[in-house]
C-alpha positions as a Markdown table, in Angstrom:
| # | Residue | x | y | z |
|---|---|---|---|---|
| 1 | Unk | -6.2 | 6.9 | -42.6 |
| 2 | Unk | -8.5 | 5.1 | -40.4 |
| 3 | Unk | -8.5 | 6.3 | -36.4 |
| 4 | Unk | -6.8 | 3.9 | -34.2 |
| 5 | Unk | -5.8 | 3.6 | -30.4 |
| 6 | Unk | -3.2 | 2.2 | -28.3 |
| 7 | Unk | -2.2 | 1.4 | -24.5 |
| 8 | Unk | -0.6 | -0.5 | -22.0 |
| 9 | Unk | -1.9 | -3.8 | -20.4 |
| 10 | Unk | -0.7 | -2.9 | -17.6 |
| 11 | Unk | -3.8 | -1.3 | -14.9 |
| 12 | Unk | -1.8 | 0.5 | -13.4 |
| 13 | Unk | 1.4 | 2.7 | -15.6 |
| 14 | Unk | 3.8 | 5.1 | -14.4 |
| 15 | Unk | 3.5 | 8.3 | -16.4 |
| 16 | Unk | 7.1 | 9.8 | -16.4 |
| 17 | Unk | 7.1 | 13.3 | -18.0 |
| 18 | Unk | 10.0 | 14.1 | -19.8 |
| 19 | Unk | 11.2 | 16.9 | -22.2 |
| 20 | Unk | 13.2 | 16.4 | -24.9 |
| 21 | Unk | 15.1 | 18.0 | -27.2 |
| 22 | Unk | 16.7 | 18.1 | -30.8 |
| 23 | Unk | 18.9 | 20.3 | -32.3 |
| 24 | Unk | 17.8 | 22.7 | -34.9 |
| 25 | Unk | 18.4 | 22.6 | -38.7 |
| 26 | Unk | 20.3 | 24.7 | -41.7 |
| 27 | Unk | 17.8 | 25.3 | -44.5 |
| 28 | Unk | 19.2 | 24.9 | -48.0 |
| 29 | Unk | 17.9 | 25.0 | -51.2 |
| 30 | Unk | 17.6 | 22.7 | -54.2 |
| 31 | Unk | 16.5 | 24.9 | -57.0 |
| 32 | Unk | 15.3 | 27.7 | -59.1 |
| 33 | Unk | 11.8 | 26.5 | -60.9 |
| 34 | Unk | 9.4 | 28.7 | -63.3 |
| 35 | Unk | 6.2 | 30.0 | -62.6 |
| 36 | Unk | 3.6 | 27.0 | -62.1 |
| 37 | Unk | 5.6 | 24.3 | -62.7 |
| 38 | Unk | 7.0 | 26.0 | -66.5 |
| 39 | Unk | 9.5 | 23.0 | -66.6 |
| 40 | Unk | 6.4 | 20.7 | -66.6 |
| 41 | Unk | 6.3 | 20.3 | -70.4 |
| 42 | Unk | 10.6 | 19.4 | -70.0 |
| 43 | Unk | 11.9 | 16.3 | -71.6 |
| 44 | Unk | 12.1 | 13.7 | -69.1 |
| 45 | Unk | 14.4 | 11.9 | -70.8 |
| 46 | Unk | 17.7 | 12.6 | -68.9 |
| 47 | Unk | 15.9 | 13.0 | -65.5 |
| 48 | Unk | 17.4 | 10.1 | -62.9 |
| 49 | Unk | 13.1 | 10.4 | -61.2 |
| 50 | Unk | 10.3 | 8.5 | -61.9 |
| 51 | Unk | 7.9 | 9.5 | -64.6 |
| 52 | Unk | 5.5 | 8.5 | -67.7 |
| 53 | Unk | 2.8 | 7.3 | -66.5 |
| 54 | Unk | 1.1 | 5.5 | -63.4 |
| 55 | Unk | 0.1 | 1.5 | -63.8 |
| 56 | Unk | -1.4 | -0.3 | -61.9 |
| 57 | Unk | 0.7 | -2.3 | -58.6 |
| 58 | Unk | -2.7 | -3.9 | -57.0 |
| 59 | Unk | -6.1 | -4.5 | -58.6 |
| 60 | Unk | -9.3 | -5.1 | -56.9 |
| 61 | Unk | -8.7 | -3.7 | -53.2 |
| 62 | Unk | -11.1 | -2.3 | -51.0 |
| 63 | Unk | -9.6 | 1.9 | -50.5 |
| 64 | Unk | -6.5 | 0.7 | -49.7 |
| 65 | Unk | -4.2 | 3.1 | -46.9 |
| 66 | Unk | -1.6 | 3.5 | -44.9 |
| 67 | Unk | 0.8 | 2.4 | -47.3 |
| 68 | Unk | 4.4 | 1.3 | -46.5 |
| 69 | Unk | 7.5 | -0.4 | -47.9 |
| 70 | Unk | 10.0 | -1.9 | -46.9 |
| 71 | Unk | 13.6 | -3.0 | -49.2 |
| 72 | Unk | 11.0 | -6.6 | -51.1 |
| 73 | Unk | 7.5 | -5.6 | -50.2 |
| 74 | Unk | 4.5 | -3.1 | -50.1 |
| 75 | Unk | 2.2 | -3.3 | -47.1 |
| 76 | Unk | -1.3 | -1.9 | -46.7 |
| 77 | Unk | -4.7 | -2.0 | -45.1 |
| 78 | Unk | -7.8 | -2.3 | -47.1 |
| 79 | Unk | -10.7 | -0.8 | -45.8 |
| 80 | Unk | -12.6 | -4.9 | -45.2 |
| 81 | Unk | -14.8 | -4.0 | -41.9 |
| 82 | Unk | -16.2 | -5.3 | -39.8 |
| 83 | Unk | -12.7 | -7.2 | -39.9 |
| 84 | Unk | -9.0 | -5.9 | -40.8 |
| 85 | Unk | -7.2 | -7.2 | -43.7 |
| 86 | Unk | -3.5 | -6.6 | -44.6 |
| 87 | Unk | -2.3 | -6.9 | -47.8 |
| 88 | Unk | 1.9 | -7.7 | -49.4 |
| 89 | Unk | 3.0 | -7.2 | -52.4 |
| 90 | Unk | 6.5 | -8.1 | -53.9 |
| 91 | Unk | 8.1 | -4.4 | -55.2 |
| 92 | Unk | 9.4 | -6.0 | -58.2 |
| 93 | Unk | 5.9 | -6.9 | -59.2 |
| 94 | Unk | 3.7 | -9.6 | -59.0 |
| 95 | Unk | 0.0 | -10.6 | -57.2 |
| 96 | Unk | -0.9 | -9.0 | -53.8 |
| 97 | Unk | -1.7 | -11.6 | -51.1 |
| 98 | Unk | -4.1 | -11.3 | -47.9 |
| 99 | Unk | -1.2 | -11.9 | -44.7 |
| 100 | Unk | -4.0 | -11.2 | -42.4 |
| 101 | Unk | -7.5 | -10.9 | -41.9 |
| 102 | Unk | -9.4 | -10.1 | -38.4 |
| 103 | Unk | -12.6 | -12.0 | -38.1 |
| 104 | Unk | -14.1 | -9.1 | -36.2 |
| 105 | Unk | -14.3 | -11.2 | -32.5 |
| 106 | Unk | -12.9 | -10.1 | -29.7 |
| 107 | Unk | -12.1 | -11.1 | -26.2 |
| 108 | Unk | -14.7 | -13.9 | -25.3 |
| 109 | Unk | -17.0 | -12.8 | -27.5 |
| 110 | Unk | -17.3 | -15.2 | -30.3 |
| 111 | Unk | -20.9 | -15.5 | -30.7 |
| 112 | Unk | -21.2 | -14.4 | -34.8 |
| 113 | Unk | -23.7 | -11.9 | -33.8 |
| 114 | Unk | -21.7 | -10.6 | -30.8 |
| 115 | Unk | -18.5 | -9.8 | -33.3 |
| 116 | Unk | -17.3 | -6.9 | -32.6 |
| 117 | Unk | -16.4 | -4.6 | -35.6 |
| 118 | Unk | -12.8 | -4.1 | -35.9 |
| 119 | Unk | -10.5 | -0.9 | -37.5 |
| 120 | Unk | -7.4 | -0.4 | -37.8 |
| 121 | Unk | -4.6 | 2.1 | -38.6 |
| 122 | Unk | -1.0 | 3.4 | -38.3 |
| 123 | Unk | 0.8 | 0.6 | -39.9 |
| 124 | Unk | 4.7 | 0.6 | -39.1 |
| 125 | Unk | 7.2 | -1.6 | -39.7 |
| 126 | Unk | 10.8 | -3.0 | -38.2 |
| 127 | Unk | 13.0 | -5.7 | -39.7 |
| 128 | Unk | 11.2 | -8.1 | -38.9 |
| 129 | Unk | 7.9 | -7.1 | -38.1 |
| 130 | Unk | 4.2 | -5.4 | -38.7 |
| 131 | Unk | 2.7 | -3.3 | -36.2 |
| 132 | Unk | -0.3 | -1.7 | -36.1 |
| 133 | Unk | -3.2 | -0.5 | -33.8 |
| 134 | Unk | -6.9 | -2.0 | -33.6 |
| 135 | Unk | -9.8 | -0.5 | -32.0 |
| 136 | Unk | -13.0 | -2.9 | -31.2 |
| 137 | Unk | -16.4 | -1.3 | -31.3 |
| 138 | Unk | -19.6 | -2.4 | -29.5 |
| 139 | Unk | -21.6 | -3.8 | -32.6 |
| 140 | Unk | -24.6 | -2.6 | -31.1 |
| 141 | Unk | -23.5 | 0.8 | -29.9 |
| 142 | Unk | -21.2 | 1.5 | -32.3 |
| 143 | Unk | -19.4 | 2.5 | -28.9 |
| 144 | Unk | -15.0 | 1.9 | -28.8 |
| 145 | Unk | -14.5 | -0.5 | -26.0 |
| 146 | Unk | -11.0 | -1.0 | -26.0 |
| 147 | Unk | -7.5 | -0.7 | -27.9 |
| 148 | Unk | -4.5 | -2.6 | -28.7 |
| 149 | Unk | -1.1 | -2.3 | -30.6 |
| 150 | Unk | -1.0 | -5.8 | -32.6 |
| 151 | Unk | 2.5 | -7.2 | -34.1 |
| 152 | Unk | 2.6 | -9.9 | -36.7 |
| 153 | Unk | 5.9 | -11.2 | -38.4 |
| 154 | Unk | 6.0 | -9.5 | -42.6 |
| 155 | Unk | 6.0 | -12.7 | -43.8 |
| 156 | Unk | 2.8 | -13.6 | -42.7 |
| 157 | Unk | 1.5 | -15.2 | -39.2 |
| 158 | Unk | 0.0 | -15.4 | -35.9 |
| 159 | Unk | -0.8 | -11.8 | -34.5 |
| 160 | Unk | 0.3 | -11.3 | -30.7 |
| 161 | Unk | -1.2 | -8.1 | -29.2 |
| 162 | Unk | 1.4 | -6.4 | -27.4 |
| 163 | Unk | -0.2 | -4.1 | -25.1 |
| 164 | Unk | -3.6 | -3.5 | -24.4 |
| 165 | Unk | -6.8 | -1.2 | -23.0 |
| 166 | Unk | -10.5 | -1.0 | -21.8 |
| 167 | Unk | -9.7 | 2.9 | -21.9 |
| 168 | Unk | -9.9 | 4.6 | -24.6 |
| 169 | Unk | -7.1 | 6.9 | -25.0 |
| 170 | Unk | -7.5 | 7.6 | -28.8 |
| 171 | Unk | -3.5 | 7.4 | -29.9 |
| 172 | Unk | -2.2 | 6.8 | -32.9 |
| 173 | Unk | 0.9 | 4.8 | -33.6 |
| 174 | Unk | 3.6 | 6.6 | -35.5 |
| 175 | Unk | 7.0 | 5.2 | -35.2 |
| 176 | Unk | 8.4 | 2.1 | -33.8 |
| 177 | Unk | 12.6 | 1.6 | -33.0 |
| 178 | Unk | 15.0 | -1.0 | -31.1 |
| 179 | Unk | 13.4 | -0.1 | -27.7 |
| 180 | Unk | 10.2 | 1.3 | -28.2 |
| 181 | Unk | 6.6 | 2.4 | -30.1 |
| 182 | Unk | 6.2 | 6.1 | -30.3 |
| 183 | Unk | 2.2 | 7.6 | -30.4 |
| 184 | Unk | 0.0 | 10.8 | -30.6 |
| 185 | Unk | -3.1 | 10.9 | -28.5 |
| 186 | Unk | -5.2 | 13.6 | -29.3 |
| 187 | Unk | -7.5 | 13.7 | -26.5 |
| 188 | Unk | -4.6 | 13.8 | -24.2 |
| 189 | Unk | -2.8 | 16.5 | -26.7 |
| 190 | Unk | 0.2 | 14.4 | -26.0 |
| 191 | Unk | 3.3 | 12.4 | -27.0 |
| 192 | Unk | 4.1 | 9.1 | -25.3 |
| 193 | Unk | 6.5 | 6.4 | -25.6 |
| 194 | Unk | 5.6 | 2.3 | -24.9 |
| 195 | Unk | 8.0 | 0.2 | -24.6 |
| 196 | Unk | 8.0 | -3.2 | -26.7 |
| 197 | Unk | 7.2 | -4.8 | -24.0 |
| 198 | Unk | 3.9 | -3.3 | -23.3 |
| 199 | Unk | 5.1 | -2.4 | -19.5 |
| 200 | Unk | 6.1 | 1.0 | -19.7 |
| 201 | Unk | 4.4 | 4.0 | -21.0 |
| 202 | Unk | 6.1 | 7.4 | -20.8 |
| 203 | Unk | 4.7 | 10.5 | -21.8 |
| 204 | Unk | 7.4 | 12.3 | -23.3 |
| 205 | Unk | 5.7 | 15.7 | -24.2 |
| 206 | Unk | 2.4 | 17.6 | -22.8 |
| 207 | Unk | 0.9 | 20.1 | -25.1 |
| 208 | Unk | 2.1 | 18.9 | -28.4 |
| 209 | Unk | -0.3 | 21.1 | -30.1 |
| 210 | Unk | 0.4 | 24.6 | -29.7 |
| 211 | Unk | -3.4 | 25.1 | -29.5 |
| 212 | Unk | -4.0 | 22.6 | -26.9 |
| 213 | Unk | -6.4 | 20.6 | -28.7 |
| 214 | Unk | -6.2 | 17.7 | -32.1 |
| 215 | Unk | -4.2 | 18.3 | -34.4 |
| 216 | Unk | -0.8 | 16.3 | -34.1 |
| 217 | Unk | -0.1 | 14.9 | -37.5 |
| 218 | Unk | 2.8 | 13.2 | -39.3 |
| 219 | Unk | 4.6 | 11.8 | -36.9 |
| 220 | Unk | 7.9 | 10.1 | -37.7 |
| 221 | Unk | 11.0 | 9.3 | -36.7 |
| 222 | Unk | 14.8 | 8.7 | -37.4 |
| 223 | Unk | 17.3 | 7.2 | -35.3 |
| 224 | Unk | 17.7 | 10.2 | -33.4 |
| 225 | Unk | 14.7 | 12.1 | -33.2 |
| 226 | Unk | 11.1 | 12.4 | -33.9 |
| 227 | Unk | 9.1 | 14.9 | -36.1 |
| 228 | Unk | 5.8 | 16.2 | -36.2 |
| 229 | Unk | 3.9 | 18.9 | -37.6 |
| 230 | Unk | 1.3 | 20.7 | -34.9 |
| 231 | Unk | -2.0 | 21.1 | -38.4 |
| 232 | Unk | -3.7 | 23.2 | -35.6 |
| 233 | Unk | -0.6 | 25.9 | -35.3 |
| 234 | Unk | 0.9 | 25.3 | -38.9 |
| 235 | Unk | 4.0 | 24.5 | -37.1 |
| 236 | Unk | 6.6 | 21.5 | -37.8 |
| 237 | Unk | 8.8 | 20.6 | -34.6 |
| 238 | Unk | 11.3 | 17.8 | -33.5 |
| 239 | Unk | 12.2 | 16.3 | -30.4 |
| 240 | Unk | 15.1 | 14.3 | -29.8 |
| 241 | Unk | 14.5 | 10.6 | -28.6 |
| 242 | Unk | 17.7 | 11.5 | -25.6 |
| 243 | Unk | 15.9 | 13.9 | -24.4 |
| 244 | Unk | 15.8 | 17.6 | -24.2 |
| 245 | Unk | 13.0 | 20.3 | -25.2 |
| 246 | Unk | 11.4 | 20.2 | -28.9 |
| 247 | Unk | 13.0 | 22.4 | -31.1 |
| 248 | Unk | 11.3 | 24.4 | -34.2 |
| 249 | Unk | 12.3 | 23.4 | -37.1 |
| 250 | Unk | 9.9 | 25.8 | -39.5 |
| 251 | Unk | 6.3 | 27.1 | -40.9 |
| 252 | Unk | 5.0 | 24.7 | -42.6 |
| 253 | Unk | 1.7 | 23.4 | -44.2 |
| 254 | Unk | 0.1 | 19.9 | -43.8 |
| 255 | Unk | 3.3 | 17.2 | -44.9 |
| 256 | Unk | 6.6 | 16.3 | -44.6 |
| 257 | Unk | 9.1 | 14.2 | -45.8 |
| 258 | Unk | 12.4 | 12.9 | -45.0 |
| 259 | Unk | 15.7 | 10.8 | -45.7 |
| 260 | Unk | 18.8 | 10.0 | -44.1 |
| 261 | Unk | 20.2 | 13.7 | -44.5 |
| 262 | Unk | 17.1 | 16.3 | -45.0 |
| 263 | Unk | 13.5 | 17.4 | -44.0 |
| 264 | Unk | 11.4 | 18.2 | -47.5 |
| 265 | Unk | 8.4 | 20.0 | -47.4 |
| 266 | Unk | 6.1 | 22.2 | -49.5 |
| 267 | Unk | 5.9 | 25.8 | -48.0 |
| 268 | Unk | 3.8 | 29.1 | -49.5 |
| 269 | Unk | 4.8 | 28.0 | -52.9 |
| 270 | Unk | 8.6 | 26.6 | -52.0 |
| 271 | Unk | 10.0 | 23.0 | -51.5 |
| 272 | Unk | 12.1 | 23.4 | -48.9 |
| 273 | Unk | 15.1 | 21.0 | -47.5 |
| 274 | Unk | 16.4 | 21.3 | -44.4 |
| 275 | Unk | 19.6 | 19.4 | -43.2 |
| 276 | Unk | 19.5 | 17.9 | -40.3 |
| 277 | Unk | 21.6 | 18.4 | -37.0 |
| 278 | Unk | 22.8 | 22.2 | -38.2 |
| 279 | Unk | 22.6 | 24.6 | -35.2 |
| 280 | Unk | 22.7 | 27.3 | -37.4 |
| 281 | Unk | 19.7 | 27.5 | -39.8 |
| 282 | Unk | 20.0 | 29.1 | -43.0 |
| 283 | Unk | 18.4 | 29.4 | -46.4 |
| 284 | Unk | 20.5 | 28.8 | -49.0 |
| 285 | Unk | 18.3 | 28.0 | -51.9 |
| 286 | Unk | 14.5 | 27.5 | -52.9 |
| 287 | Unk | 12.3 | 25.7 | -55.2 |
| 288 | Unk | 9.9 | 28.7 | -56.6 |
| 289 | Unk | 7.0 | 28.4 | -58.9 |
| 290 | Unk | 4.9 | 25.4 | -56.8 |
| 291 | Unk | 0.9 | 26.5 | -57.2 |
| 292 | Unk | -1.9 | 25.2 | -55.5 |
| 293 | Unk | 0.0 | 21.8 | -54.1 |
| 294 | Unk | -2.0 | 19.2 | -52.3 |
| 295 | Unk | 0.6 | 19.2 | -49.7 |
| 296 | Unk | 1.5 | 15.2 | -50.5 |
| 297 | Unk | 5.4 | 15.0 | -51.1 |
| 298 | Unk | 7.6 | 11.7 | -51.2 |
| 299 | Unk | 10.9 | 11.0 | -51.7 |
| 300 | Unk | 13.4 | 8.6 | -53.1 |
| 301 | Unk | 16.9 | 8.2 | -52.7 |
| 302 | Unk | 17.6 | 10.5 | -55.5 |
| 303 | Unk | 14.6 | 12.7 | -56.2 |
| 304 | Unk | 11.5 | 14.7 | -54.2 |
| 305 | Unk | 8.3 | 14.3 | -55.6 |
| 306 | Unk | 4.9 | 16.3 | -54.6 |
| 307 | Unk | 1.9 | 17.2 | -56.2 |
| 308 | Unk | 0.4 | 20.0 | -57.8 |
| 309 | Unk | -3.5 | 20.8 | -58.9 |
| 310 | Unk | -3.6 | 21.3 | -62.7 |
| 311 | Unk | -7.2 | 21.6 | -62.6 |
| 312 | Unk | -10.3 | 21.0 | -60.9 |
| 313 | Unk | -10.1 | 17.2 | -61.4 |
| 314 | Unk | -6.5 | 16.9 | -62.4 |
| 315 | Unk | -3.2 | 17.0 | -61.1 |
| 316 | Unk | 0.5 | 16.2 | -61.6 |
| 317 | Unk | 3.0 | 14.6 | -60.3 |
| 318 | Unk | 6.5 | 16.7 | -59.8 |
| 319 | Unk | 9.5 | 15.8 | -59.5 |
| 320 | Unk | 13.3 | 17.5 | -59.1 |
| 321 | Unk | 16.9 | 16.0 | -58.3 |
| 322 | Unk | 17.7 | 16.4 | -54.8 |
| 323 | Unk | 21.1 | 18.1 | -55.7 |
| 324 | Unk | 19.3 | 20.6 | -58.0 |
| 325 | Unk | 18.1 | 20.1 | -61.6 |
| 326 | Unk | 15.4 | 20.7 | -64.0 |
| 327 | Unk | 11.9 | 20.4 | -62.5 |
| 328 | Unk | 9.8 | 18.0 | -64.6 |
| 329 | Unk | 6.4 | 16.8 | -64.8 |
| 330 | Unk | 7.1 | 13.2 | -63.7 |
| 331 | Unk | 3.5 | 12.3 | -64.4 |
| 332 | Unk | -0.5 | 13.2 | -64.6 |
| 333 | Unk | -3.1 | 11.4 | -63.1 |
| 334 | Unk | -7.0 | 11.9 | -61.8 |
| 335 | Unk | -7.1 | 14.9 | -58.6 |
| 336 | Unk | -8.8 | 12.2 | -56.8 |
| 337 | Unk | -6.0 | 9.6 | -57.5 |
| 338 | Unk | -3.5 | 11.6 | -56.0 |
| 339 | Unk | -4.8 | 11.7 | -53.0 |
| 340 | Unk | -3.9 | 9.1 | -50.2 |
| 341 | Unk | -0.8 | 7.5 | -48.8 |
| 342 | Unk | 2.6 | 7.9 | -50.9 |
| 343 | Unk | 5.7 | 5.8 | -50.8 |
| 344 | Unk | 8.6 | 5.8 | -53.1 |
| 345 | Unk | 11.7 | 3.4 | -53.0 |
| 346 | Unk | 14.7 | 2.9 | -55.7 |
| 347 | Unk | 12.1 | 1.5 | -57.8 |
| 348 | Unk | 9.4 | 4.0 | -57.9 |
| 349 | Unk | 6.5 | 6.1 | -56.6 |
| 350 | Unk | 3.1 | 4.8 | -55.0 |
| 351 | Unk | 0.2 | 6.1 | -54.4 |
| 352 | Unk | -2.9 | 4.1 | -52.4 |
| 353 | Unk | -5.9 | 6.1 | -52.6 |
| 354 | Unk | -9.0 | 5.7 | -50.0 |
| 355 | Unk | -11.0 | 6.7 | -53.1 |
| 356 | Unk | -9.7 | 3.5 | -55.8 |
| 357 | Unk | -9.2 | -0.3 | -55.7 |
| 358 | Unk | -6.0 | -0.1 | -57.3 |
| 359 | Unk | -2.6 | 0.5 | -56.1 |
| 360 | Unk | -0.7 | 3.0 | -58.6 |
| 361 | Unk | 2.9 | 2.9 | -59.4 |
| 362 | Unk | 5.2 | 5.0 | -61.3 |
| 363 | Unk | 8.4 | 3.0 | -62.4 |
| 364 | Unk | 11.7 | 4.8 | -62.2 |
């Protein structure tokens, strides 16, 4: 995922600490799997997930990331520097379409050889929207000069940059709602809100990691609260948006997942769920047998799905019911494919890898 920033255009902000909380969560289990995967071989027949084999979604892109989906389209950046390009593509299939493309120039500088290289990252969505953050780098230098969180409507369209710095502050932009843009900043080791608006920023948390330096990662949200996982400490916390301390939610390694109801994640060999807003957190069941994962785990609205090394340069695609069932082997693709940003919807599984030009897709 490429590095981005953010901040306000505003000179001068007030910081408002504030400590939030969220309420903890019951554990429970899914199911009993054999030693490596065993089910891998299983028929896949009468499984409700995805599985047979990836195809291709999108041809001829330039290591596509940050991939996301909303209910008709996929959105993603392609790697295009010095400028930013966004790509759309219809779910149900069809050709991927450039919806925006940075020339590289910035501020008054329009001069071809004054562009100023462009990156972006941390593509999030609304109904409505795009949003995303793009740094601008000295083309000389190579030096970051400023930030700025851009919004363009999904259909296409005029950009507006919605707040704005000189500073750089290094955040990333994880999570957009009704009210505001939520971010990581890891020189700052903190998490800060900005409203839509671009007027007010609030730092919501101070010492995010538990080792006081980088290493906030997967920062999402629901309508409620926000999750995160400190890679630095191994730990995976939430923090409700109302306010309140952070609460623990587990261990965990470097990923996460979630729906409406559960946290997923892969854990020392487990796939664990945990249901959301319990006070009283208990195991009631695990998923045994996971080996080597690569720590990447979606979901769907009926199934979890994470990955598992088969070899040195393979690896395969699982896939289990998330009200128990048979672990299958949904499908097998390069080691080097599966790495990148995953998605799933009603329809499918995706995977964008930094390391192709084509968008994969498993069809459920």
């Amino acid at each position: 995922m490429r590095t981005k920033r953010a901040a306000t255009k505003t000179a001068s902000v007030l910081l408002v600490f504030t400590s939030l909380s969220a309420t903890a969560c019951q554990k429970t289990v899914l199911l009993g799997g054999g030693d490596n995967g065993s089910d891998a071989g299983a028929e896949t027949a009468d499984s409700p997930c995805a599985s047979g084999q990836f195809s291709a979604f999108a041809t001829n892109q330039r290591s596509p990331g940050d991939l996301i989906l909303d209910d008709q389209h996929a959105f993603w950046f392609n790697d295009y520097e010095p400028a930013v390009q966004i790509m759309m593509a219809p779910i149900s299939g069809g050709a991927a379409t450039q919806i925006s493309l940075s020339d590289g120039a910035y501020l008054a500088d329009t001069t071809p050889s004054q562009s100023h290289p462009v990156l972006a990252s941390s593509i999030v969505l609304d109904d409505q929207n795009l949003y995303w953050i793009e740094s601008h780098y000295n083309p000389f230098s190579i030096v970051l000069e400023s930030q700025s969180i851009v919004s363009m409507p999904k259909t296409g369209g005029a950009t507006t940059t919605l707040a704005e710095t000189t500073v750089a502050q290094y955040p990333t932009l994880a999570a957009v709602d009704g009210d505001n843009f939520y971010f990581v900043d890891d020189t700052t080791n903190t998490l800060s809100s900005l409203s839509r608006s671009g007027e007010t920023m609030r730092v919501l948390l101070s010492n995010v990691s538990t080792a006081n330096e980088p290493g906030i990662a997967r920062l999402q949200q629901d309508a409620q609260n926000l999750y995160w996982i400190d890679s630095v400490g191994a730990k995976f916390y939430s923090l409700s948006k109302s306010g309140g301390a952070p609460a623990f939610v587990t261990d965990v390694g470097s990923n996460f997942a979630q729906d409406a109801q559960h946290l997923y994640w892969l854990d020392d060999g487990k796939l664990v769920a945990t249901a959301k807003g319990s006070d009283s957190p208990t195991t009631v069941a695990l998923l045994d047998g996971i080996s080597s994962p690569l720590g990447l785990i979606t979901v769907d609205d009926v199934c979890v799905y994470w990955s598992v090394d088969t070899s040195p340069s393979a690896s395969a695609v699982m896939a289990v019911p998330k009200g128990g069932g048979q672990i299958i082997t949904a499908a097998t693709l390069p080691s080097w494919e599966a790495e990148g940003s995953w998605a799933a919807d009603a329809t499918g599984v995706y995977i964008a890898s930094p390391y192709d030009s084509t968008i994969l897709k498993l069809v459920r």
